[in-house]
C-alpha positions in Angstrom: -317.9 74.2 -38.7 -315.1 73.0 -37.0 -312.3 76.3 -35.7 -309.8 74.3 -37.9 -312.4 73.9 -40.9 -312.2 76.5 -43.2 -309.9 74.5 -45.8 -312.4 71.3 -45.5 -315.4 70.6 -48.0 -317.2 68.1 -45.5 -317.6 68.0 -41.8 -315.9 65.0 -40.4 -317.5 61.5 -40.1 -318.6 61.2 -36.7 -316.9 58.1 -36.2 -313.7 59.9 -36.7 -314.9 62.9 -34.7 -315.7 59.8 -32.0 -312.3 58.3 -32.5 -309.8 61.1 -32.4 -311.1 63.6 -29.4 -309.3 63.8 -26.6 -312.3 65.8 -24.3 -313.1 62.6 -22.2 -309.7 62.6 -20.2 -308.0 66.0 -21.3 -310.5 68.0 -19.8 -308.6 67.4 -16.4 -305.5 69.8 -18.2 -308.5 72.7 -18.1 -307.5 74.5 -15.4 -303.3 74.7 -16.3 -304.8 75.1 -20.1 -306.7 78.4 -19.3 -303.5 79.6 -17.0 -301.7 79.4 -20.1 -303.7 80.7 -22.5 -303.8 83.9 -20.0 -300.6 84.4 -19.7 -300.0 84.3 -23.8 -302.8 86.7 -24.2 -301.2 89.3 -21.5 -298.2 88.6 -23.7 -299.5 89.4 -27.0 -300.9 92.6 -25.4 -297.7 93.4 -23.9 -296.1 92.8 -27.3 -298.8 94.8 -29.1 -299.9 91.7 -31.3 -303.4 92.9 -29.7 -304.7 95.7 -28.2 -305.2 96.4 -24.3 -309.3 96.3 -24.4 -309.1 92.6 -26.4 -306.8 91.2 -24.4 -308.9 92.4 -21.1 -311.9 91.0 -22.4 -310.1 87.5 -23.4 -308.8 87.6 -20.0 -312.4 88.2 -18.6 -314.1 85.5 -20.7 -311.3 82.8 -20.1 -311.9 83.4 -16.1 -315.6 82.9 -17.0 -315.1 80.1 -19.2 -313.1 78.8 -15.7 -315.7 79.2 -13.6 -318.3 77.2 -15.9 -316.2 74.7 -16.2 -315.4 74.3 -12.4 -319.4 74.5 -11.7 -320.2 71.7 -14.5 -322.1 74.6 -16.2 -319.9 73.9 -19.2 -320.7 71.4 -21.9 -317.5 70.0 -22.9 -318.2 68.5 -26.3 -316.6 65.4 -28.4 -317.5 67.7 -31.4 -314.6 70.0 -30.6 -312.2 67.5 -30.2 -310.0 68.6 -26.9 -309.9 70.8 -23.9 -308.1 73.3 -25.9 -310.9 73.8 -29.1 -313.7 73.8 -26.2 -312.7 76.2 -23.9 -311.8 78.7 -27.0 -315.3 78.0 -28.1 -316.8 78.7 -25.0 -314.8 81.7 -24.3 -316.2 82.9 -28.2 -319.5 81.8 -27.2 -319.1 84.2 -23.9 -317.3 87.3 -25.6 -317.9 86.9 -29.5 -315.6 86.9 -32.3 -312.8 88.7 -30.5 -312.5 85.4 -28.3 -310.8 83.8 -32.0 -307.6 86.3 -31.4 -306.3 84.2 -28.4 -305.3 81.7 -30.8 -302.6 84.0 -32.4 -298.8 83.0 -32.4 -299.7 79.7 -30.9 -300.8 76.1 -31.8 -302.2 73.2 -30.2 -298.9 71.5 -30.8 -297.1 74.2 -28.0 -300.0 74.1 -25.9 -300.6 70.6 -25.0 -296.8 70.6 -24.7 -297.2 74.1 -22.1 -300.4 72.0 -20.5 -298.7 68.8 -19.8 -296.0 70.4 -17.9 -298.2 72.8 -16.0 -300.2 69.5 -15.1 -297.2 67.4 -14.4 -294.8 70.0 -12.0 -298.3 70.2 -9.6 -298.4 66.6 -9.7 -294.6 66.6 -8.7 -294.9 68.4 -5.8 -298.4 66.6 -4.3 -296.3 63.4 -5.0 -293.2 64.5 -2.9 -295.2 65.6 -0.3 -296.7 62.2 -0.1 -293.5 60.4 -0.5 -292.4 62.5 3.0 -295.3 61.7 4.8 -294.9 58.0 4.0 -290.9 58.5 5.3 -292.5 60.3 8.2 -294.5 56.8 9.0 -291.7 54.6 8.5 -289.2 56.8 11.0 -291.6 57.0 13.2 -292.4 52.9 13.3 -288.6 53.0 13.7 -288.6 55.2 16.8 -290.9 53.1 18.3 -289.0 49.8 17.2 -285.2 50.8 18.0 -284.9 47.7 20.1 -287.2 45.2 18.8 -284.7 42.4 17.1 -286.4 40.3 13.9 -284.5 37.5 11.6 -283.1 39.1 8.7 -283.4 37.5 5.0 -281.9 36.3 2.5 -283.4 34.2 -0.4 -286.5 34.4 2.2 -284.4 32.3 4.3 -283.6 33.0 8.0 -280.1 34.7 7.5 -278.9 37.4 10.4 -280.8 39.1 12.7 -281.5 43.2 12.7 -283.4 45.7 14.2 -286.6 46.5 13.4 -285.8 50.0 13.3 -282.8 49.3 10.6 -285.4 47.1 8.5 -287.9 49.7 7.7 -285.3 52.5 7.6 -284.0 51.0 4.6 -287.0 51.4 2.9 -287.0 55.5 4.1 -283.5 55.5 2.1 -285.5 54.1 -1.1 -288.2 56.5 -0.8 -285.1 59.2 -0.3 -283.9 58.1 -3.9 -287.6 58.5 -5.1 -287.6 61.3 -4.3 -284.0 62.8 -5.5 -285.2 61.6 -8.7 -288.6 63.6 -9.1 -286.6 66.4 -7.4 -284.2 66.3 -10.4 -286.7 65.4 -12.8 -287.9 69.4 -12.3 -285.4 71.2 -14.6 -286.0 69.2 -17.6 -290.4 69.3 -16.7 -290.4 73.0 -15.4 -289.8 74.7 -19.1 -291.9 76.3 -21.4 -292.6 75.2 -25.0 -295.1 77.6 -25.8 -294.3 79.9 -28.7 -292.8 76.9 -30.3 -296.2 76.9 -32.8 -296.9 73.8 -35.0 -292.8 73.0 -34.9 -291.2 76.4 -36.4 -291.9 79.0 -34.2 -294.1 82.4 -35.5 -294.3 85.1 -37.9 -295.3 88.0 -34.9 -293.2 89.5 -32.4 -293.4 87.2 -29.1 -291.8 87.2 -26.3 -291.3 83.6 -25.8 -288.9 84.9 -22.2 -292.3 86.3 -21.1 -294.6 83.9 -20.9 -292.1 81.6 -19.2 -291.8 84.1 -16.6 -295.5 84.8 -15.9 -296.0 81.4 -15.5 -293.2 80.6 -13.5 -290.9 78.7 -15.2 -287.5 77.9 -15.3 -286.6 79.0 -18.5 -287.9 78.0 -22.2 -287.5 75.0 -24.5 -284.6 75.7 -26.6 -285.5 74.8 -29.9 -289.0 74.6 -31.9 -289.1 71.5 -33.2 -288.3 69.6 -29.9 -290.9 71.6 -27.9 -293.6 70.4 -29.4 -292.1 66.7 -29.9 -290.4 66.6 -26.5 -292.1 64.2 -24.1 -288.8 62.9 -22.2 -290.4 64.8 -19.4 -293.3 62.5 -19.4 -291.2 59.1 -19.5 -289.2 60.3 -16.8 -292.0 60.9 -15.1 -293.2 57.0 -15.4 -290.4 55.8 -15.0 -289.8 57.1 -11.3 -293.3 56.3 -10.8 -292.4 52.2 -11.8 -290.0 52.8 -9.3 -291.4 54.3 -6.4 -293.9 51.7 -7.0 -292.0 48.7 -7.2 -290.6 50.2 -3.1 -294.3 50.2 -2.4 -294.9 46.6 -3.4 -292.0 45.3 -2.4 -292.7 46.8 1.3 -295.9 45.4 0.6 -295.0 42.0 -0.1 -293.1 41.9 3.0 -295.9 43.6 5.3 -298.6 40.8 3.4 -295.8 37.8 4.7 -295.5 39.4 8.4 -299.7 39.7 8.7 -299.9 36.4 7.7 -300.3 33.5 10.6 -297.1 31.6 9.7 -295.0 34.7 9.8 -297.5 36.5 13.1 -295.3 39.6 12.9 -297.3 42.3 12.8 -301.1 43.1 12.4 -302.6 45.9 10.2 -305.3 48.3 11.5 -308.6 47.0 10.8 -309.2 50.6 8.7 -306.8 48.6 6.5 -308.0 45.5 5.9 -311.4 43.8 4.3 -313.1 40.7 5.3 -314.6 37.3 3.0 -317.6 36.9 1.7 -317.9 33.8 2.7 -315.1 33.1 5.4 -315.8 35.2 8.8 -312.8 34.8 9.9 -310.9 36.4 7.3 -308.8 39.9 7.8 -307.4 40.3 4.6 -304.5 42.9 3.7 -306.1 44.2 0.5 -304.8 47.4 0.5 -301.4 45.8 1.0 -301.8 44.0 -2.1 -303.7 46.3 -4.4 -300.9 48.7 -4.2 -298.7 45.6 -5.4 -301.2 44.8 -7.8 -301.3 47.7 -9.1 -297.3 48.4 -10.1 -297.8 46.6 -13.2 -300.3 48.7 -14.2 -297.7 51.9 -13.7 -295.0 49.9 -15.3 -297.6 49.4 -18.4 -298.4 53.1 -18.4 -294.4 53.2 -18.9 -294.4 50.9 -21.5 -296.9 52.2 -23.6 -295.7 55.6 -23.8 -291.7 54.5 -24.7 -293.3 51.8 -27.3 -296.0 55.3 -29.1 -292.9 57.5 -29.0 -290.1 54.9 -30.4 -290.5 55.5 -34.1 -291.9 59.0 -34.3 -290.9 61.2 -37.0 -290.4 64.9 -36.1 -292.1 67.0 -34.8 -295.6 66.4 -33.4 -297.8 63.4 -34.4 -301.5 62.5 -33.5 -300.0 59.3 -31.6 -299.2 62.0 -29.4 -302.7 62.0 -28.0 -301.9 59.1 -26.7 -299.3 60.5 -23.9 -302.2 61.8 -21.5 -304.1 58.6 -19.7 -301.1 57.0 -19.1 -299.9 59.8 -17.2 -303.3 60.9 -15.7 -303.8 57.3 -14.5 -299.7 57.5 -13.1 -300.3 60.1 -11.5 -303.8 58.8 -9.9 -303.0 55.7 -8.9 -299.3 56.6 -7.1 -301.0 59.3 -5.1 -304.4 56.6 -4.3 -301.6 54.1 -3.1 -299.3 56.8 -0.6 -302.1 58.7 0.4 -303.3 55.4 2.0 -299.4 53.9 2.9 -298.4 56.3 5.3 -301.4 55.7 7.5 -301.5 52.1 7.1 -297.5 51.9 8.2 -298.3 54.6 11.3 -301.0 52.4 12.8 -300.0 48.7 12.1 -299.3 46.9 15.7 -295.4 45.2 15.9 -295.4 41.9 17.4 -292.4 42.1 18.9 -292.1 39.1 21.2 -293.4 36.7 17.9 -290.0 38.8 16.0 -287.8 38.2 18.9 -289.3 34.4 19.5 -288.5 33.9 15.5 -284.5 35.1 16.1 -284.5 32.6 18.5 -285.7 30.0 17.0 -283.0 29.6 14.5 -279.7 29.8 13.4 -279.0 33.3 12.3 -276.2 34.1 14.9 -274.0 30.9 13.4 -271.9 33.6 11.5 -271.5 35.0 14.8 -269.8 31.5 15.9 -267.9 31.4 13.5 -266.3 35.0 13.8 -266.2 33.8 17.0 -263.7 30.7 16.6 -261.8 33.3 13.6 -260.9 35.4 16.8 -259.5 32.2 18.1 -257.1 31.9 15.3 -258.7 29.6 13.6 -258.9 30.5 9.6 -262.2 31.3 8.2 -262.7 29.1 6.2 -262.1 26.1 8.9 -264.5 27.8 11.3 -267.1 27.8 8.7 -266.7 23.8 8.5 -266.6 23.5 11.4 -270.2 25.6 12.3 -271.9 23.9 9.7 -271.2 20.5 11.5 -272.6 21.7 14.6 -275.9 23.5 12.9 -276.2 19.9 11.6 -276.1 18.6 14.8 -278.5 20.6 15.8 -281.2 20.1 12.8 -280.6 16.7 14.0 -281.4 16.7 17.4 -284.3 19.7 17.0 -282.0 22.2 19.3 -280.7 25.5 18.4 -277.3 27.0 19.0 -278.2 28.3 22.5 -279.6 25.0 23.6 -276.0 23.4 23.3 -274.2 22.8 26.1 -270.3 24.3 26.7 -269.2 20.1 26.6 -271.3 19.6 23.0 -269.2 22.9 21.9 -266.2 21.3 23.1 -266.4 18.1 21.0 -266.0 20.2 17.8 -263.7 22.7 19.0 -262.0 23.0 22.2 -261.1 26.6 21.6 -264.6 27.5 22.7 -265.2 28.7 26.1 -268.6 29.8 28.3 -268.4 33.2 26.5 -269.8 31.7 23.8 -273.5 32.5 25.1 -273.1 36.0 25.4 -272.1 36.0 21.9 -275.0 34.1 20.7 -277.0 36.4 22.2 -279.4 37.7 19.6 -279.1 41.5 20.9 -275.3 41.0 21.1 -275.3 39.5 17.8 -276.9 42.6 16.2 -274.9 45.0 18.2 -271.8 43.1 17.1 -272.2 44.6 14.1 -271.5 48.2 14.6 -270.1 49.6 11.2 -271.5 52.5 9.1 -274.9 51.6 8.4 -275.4 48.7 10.4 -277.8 47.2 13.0 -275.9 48.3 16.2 -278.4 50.6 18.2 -275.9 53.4 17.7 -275.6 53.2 14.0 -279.2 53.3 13.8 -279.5 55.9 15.7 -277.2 57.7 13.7 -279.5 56.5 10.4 -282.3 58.0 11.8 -280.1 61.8 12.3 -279.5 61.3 8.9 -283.4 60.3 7.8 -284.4 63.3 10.0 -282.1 65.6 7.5 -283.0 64.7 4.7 -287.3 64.9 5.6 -286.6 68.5 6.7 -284.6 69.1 3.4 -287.2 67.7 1.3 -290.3 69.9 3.4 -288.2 72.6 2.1 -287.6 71.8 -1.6 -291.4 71.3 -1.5 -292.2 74.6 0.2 -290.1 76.4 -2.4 -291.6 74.7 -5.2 -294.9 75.4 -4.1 -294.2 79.0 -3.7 -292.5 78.9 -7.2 -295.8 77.8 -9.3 -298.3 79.6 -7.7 -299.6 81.4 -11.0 -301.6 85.0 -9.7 -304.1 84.5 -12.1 
């Protein structure tokens, strides 16, 4: 007899029994769903719904029941549908009958909800903490890179060059927003549905207030229906997630083009990297692009969850079940990928004389030439002209600005004089440059104070949200 049973004639077809439980991935919400469950049965005692030597003995069991679980003593079984209906009939199977009161003023409606939150506000916090450590890697690549000069792109085309240093702190500024955004995601994940029932709440005396408190949270889902219905919290979730993964690819993308021979920029630790089964020559950046590979399988999670909820009726519907593995494999997956990133960025090797060799080789200080004869009065538009005729020239003749001679810059413009060179400098070019979030050494410098403040302020949001959900159970 199923717990739910007692209105049903015939047990349920076991293809249906099959087809609906949850058990196979919702057993990883065991732990957060037995924290819960103990903090509504200290509740009901402290509401007198039950008495003191029930409630002890619930407690008792449901640590038991932990335990068992924990140690794969537990059967977990298909037959009882979730990880909420198995661990109440373990805990009956460990303390009797008096197991069946934990169950009172709640549904399973409120405590998936309660679960799923628990679940996700832990996830939230490992995933900041490996968001840092993957700023930590790029800052400190940047450290080491200050003065190291690279082309910069645009279209994938040679266009100015930068600092290293300025390159990979603007992907430490994109993990910043990540992580803004799962910081701010907290107040809408950290509140408590439970007492919410089915969708309407209770007949007994709750304390709704209570439970929230005991289990640390912020507050408590204002209304009933949209407890139980709510899962915003979970979109929100995948959708950062599509985000922080689409910076991981797209940093991957770039690190996969710099290992490559035709780009020789950098090389990734050989912890990093696989071989070919056939080819012996082959260092492949496979963990570069599985992380890349793998973003569309985030954004998917995303887009399955937005297309269940999109024409749900309130409150809760068994299409509901299907808000779990999308998040579980989320949450999985993003931590797999920066648990390996910040590593893999700490200990790839910078090629800078193939960087600096690539600045030189082209023609990304011509804008520089052509601020250069602006200076000289000349309108902008007229020194554009006339640059382009001398990068032609240059195609032509296979030379590069620096290779001209002070007559050859004469012939276009007389205005020019044997300052040019220093100008055309690549390091001068890139120091030229010296606004607000530029490449100048300074301003980078002064990107790196600000990267520096903002790590320290995230160790501390992360500290204090750790301290925040430890449940004393």
């Amino acid at each position: 007899m199923k717990l739910w049973g007692g209105r049903f004639t015939k047990s349920t077809n076991e293809l249906v029994d099959e087809y609906t439980a949850s058990i196979t991935f919702d057993q990883k919400l065991a732990l957060y769903d037995i924290q819960g469950s103990l903090a509504h049965v200290e509740m009901l005692r402290v509401c007198q719904i039950i008495n003191n030597q029930d409630a002890h003995a619930i407690q008792e069991g449901l640590l038991k029941v932990l335990e068992k679980i924990k140690s794969g003593e537990a059967h977990l079984s298909e037959e009882h549908e979730d990880i909420h209906m198995n661990v109440e009939k373990l805990l009956i199977d460990e303390i009797g009958s008096v197991g069946g009161k934990l169950h009172t003023g709640r549904s399973r409606n409120d405590q998936v909800a309660l679960d799923m939150r628990l679940y996700l506000r832990d996830a939230l916090i490992r995933i900041s903490t490996l968001l840092v450590n993957v700023e930590k890697a790029l800052l400190n690549q940047a450290k080491q890179n200050i003065d190291t000069i690279l082309p910069g792109y645009t279209h994938l085309q040679r266009a100015q060059p930068v600092r290293l240093a300025h390159h990979l702190l603007a992907y430490t500024f994109m993990f910043q927003r990540d992580i803004e955004r799962v910081c701010d995601s907290w107040k809408r994940v950290n509140l408590s549905p439970l007492g919410a029932g089915a969708l309407a709440g209770t007949t007994f005396p709750i304390d709704r207030n209570y439970v929230a408190q005991k289990l640390n949270f912020d507050g408590i889902c204002p209304n009933s229906l949209d407890a139980v219905s709510d899962r915003d919290f979970v979109v929100e979730f995948l959708s950062n997630a599509s985000l922080i993964s689409m910076h991981l690819s797209r940093l991957c993308e770039e690190l996969i083009q710099w290992s490559s021979a035709e780009f020789n920029f950098i090389e990734l630790d050989d912890a990093f990297c696989t071989g070919s089964s056939m080819m012996p020559q082959k260092k492949n950046p496979d963990v570069a692009e599985l992380v890349r590979g793998k973003t569309g399988r985030v954004y998917g999670n995303l887009m399955s969850l937005l297309t269940t909820l999109k024409g749900l009726p309130l409150a809760y519907n068994k299409d509901m079940q299907e808000d779990k593995e999308g998040m579980f494999d989320t949450v999985e997956t993003l931590e797999g990928a920066l648990a390996l990133f910040a590593p893999m960025i700490d200990t790839m090797e910078v090629k800078k004389e193939n960087m600096y060799e690539a600045v030189v080789k082209d023609y990304s200080n011509a804008t520089d030439l052509a601020d250069y004869l602006v200076g000289k009065d000349i309108p902008f538009r007229e020194a554009h002209a006339i640059v382009g005729q001398i990068v032609l020239s240059c195609i032509q003749q296979k030379k590069y600005l620096l290779d001209l001679t002070l007559e050859q810059y004469q012939e276009y413009c007389p205005h020019i004089e044997k300052d040019i060179y220093q100008v055309l400098d690549p390091k001068a070019v890139v120091d030229a440059r010296d606004v607000d979030g530029g490449p100048a050494k300074n301003r980078v410098l002064d990107q790196m104070d600000i990267a520096e403040d903002l790590i320290q302020t995230n160790l501390g949001w992360i500290k204090e949200k750790k301290k925040q959900v430890e449940v004393l159970f």
